[in-house]
Each structure stands twice: as structure tokens, then as C-alpha cells.
C-alpha positions as CSV (number, residue, x, y, z in Angstrom):
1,X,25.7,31.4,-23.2
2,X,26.4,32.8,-26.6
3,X,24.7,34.8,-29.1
4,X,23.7,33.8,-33.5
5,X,21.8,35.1,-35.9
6,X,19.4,32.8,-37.6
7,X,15.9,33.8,-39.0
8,X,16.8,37.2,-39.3
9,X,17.2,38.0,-35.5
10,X,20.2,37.8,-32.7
11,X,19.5,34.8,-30.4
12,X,21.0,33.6,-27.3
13,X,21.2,29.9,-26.4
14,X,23.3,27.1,-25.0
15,X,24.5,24.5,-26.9
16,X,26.2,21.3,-23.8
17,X,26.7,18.0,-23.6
18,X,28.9,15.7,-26.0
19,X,28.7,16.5,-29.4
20,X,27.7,12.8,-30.3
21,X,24.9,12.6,-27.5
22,X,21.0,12.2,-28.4
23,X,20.3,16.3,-29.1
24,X,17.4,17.8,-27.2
25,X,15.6,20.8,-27.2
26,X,14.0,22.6,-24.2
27,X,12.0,25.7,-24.5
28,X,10.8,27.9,-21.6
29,X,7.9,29.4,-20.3
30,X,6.3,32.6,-20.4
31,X,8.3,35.4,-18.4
32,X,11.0,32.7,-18.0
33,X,14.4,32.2,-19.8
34,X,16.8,29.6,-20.9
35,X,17.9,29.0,-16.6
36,X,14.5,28.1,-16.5
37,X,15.7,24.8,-16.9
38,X,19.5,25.0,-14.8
39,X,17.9,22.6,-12.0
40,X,17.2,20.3,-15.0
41,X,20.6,20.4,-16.3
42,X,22.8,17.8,-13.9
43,X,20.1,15.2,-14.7
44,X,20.9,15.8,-18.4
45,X,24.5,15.9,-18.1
46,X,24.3,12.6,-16.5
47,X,22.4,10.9,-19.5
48,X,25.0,12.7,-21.6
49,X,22.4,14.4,-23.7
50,X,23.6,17.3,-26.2
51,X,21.3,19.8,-24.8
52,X,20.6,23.5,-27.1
53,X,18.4,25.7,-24.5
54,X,17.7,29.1,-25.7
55,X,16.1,32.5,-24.7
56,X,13.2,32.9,-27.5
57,X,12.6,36.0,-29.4
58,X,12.0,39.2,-26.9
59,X,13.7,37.6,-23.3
60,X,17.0,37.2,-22.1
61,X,19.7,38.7,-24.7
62,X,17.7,37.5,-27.9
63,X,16.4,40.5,-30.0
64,X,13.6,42.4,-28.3
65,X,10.0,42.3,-30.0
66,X,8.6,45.7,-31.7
67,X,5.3,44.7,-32.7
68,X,3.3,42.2,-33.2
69,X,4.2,37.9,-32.8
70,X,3.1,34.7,-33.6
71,X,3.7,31.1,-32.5
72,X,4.7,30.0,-36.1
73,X,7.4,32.8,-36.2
74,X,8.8,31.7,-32.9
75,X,8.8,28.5,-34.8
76,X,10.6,29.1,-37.6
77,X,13.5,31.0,-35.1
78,X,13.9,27.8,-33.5
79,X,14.1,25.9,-36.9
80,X,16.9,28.5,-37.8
81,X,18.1,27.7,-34.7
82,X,18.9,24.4,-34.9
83,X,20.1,24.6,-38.2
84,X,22.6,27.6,-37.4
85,X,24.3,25.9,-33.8
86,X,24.9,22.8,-35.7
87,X,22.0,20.3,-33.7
88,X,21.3,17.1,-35.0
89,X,18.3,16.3,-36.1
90,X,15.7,14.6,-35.5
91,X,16.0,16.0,-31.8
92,X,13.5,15.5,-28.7
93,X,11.9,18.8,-27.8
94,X,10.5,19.6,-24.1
95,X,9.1,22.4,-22.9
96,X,6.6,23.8,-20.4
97,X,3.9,26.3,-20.6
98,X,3.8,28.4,-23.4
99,X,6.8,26.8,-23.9
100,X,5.2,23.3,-24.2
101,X,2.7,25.1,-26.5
102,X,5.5,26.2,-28.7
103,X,6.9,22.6,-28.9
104,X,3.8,21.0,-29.6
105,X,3.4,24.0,-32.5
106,X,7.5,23.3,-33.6
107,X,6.5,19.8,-33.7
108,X,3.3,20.2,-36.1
109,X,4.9,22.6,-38.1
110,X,8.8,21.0,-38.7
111,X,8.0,17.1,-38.4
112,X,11.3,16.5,-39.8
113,X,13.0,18.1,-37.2
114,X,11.5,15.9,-34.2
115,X,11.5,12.6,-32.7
116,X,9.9,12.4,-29.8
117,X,8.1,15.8,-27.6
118,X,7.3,16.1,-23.8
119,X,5.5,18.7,-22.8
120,X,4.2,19.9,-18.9
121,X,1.3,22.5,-18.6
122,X,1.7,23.4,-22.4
123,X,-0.6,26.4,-23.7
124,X,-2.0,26.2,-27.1
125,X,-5.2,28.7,-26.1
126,X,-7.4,29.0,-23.5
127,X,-10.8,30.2,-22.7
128,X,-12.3,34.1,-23.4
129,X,-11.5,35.2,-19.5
130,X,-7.9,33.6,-20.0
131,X,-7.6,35.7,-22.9
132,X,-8.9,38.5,-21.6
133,X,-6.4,37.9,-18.8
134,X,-3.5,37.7,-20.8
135,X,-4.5,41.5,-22.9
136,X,-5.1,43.5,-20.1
137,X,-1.8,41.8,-18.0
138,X,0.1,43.0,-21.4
139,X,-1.4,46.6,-21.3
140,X,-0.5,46.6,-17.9
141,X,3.1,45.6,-18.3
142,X,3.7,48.2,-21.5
143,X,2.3,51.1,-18.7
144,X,3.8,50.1,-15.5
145,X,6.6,47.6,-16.4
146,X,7.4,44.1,-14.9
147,X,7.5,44.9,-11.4
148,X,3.8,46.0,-11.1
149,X,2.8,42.4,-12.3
150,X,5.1,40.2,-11.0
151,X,3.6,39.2,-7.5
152,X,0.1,38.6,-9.4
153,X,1.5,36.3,-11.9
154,X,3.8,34.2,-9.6
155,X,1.1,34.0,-6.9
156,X,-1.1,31.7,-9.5
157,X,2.5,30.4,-11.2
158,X,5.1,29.7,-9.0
159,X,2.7,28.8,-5.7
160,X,4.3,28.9,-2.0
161,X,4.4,25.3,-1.6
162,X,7.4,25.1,-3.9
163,X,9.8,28.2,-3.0
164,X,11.4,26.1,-0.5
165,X,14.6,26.6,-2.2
166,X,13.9,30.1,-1.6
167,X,17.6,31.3,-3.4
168,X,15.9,29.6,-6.4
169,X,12.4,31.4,-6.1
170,X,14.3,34.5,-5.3
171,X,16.5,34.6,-8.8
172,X,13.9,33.6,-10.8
173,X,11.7,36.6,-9.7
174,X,14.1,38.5,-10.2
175,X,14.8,37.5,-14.0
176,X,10.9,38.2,-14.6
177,X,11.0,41.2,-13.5
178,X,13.7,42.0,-15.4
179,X,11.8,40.8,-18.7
180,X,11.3,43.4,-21.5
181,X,7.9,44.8,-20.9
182,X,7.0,45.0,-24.2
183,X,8.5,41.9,-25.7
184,X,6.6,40.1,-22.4
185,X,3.3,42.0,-23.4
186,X,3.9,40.8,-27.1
187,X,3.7,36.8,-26.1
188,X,0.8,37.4,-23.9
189,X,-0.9,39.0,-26.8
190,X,0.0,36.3,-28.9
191,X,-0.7,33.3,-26.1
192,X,-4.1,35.2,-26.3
193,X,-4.2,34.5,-30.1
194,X,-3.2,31.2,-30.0
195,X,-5.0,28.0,-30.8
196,X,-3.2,25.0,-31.7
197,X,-6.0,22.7,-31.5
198,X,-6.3,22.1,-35.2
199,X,-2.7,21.5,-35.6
200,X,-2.1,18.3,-32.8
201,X,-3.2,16.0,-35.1
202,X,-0.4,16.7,-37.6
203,X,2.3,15.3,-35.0
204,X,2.8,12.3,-36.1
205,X,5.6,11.4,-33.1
206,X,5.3,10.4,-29.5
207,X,4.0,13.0,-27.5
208,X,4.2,12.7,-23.5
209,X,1.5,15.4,-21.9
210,X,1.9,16.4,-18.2
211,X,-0.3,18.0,-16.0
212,X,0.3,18.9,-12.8
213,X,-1.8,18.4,-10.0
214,X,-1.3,21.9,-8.1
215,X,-1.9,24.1,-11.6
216,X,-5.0,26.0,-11.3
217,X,-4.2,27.8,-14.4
218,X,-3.7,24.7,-17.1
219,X,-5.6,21.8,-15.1
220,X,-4.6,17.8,-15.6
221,X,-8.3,17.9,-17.0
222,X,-7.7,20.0,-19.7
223,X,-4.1,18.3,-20.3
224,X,-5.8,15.1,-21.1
225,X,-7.7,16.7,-23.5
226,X,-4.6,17.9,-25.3
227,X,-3.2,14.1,-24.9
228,X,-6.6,12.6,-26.5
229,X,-6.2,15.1,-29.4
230,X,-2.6,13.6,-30.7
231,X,-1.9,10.7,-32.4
232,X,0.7,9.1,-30.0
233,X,0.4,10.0,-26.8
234,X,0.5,9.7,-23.0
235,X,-0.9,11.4,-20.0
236,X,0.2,11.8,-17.1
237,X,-0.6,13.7,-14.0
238,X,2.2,14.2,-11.4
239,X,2.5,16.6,-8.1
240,X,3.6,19.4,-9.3
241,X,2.4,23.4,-9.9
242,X,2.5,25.0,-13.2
243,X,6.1,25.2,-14.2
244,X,7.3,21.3,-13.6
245,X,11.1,21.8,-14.6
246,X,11.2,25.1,-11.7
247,X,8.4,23.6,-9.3
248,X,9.7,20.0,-9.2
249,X,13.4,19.7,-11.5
250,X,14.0,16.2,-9.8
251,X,10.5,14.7,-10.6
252,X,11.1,16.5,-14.4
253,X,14.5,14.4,-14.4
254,X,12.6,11.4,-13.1
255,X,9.7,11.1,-15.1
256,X,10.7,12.9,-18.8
257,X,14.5,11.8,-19.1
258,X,13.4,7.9,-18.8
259,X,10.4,8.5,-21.0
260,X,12.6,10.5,-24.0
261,X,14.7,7.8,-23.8
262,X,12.3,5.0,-24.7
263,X,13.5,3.0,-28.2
264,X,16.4,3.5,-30.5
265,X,17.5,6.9,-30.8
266,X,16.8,8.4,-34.5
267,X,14.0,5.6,-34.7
């Protein structure tokens, strides 16, 4: 991992694969981080993908968060991004959760910069008692840090049926908890902000929407309705919880890398 500047803050990412292989993008959840995806990565390697995964602003070693955010500012950090490690572009983009919220809001907002998206789970709103939710889980963070939220959280997000590989559960509680508490309350205030809706029908590439059939908090049936709002798009609802490329990397691998690799590259 390395550290740049670009947009004005110090961000941490990882730029792999051969420097003349089809660039992709993945972006990680809330209270996750750029190993979000390290189960992912073999697959990738194999399909000799130039891969840039990074730590958004306020987790890992990017710059912390004083204040308030929005989606298009992570947005244009990304753009930077890309432009500052050298990617080629047009570039896929994946992400899940928030993060697949922030790649369907990249995508709407840089059309240039994108080819084709995939997204599991991804949040672009929610209801008033999500909302509410995500406020009072940030004042709660800011007064009695991580630790004091981390059980609640997982218990809906990371369900028991898939901490089999319990070495893999067990280091990715531990990164959450060691999230910056007020960064982490900064992108649940903003999640809590956010509505894409308007802005799907501006992405004008292919869009692949997961749900997964164990999430509770982002349900297949309200996945479809993010799918029937885009242009291009397909649905499709697999066995999996709420964070596909943790819960399930080998059904992520399976399903996205086949589908991101449909047509010409740069077509």
C-alpha cells in the first residue's frame, strides 16, 4: 500500500496487476477498508486485471475527516485518484454497500471515466428509521468510539452464517473497530444525507445490481428497484449477506469478473 495526494488530501490505495491489463476500480463499504476486497484479489490476479483499491477519505491511512462530507466530494477524490496513480481510463468500477453507492454516484457524476459498474447491496439512501439509524449510531461512535458499536453493526452486517473462516471475520472486526470514530460518524451522517435516486439515470453504461438474499438491511427487493431505475442494467439476486466480496469472495469472483468482462474492452 502507498500513500498520494490528489484532491487536496493524502490517500492510501493499491495500484496491482500488469500495467497493460483492463484497469478496475473497487471501492469498500462502510466501516471497511481497501482489504475489504484481499479474498477478491487471487481471482483478479488470475484475469490479469490492473486493479487500484483504495481507503476513501477518513479510513485506513487516508486523511481523517473534520467536519462535515458528501458523496460528490468522495467522488471527486476518486477522480483525483485515478488521475494522480496513473489508471487508465475508461475503468470498470465495483463496489459494495455504501461503496456500491459511491460507484453508482462516481459513475453519474464522471461518465468519462467508466465503462462498465457492478455494484452488491449499494446505498444511495434509505428510509427515515435507516436514517435515523445511521445519526444516532454516529453520535454514538463520536462518544463512546468504535468498540461500543461494533457487535451491533456486524450482528445485522457480517451475519454468523458466513464467519466460517473465522481468522477472516476476526481481522476484519478488528480493522472496524479500529476506524476513526469521527471520520466513521462523518459517512454515516452523510449515508443519512444521501439520495442518489435522481442521478441513476445519468449512467449511461452497463450497470450490474446485486442483491443478496441473506441482507436484511438493503433487500433484493429494493435492489431491483435501483436496477429498474438505470438505463442499462441487470439484476441479480445471489446467496449472499450484505457485504458480497467479505460474505461470499468466491461467488463475487464467479459472478462479477465474467460479467465485467463481457464485450471489447474500452468499447
Amino acid at each position: 500500500m502507498a500513500l498520494i495526494e490528489a484532491n487536496g488530501i493524502v490517500q492510501e490505495y493499491e495500484l496491482t496487476g500488469p500495467a497493460g491489463g483492463a484497469p478496475l476500480v473497487l471501492i469498500h463499504e462502510l466501516g471497511g477498508s481497501l482489504q475489504s476486497w484481499d479474498r477478491c484479489m487471487p481471482a483478479l490476479a488470475a484475469a490479469g486485471r490492473r486493479v487500484l483499491r483504495y481507503n476513501w477519505r477518513g479510513t485506513g491511512a487516508s486523511e481523517k475527516i473534520r467536519g462535515e462530507l458528501d458523496v460528490a466530494t468522495l467522488c471527486d477524490d476518486l477522480a483525483a485518484l485515478i488521475i494522480a496513480v496513473g489508471l487508465a481510463q475508461p475503468a470498470d468500477v465495483a463496489g459494495t454497500a455504501l461503496g456500491g453507492g459511491v460507484a453508482l454516484a462516481f459513475a453519474a457524476r464522471h461518465p468519462a471515466k467508466v465503462r462498465r459498474v457492478a455494484v452488491s447491496s449499494p446505498a444511495i439512501g434509505g428510509s427515515d428509521g435507516l436514517k435515523d439509524m445511521l445519526r444516532s449510531r454516529a453520535d454514538l461512535v463520536e462518544v463512546q468510539g468504535m468498540r461500543g458499536q461494533v457487535d451491533t453493526s456486524l450482528d445485522r452486517s457480517y451475519l454468523p452464517k458466513y464467519r466460517s473462516d473465522r481468522e477472516a471475520f476476526v481481522a476484519y472486526r478488528n480493522r472496524w473497530i479500529a476506524n476513526d470514530p469521527v471520520s466513521y460518524a462523518s459517512h454515516n451522517r452523510m449515508l443519512a444525507a444521501m439520495d442518489e435516486t435522481a442521478h441513476l439515470a445519468r449512467i449511461a453504461g452497463p450497470v450490474l445490481v446485486i442483491g443478496g438474499s441473506d441482507d436484511a438491511l438493503l433487500t433484493p427487493t429494493a435492489m431491483r428497484a435501483i436496477a429498474d431505475a438505470l438505463p442499462v442494467a441487470e439484476f441479480r439476486e445471489l446467496p449472499t449477506g450484505h457485504f458480497l466480496p467479505v460474505n461470499t469472495p468466491d461467488l463475487w469472483g464467479s459472478e462479477v469478473l465474467p460479467w465485467l468482462g463481457e464485450g471489447r474492452f474500452g468499447s
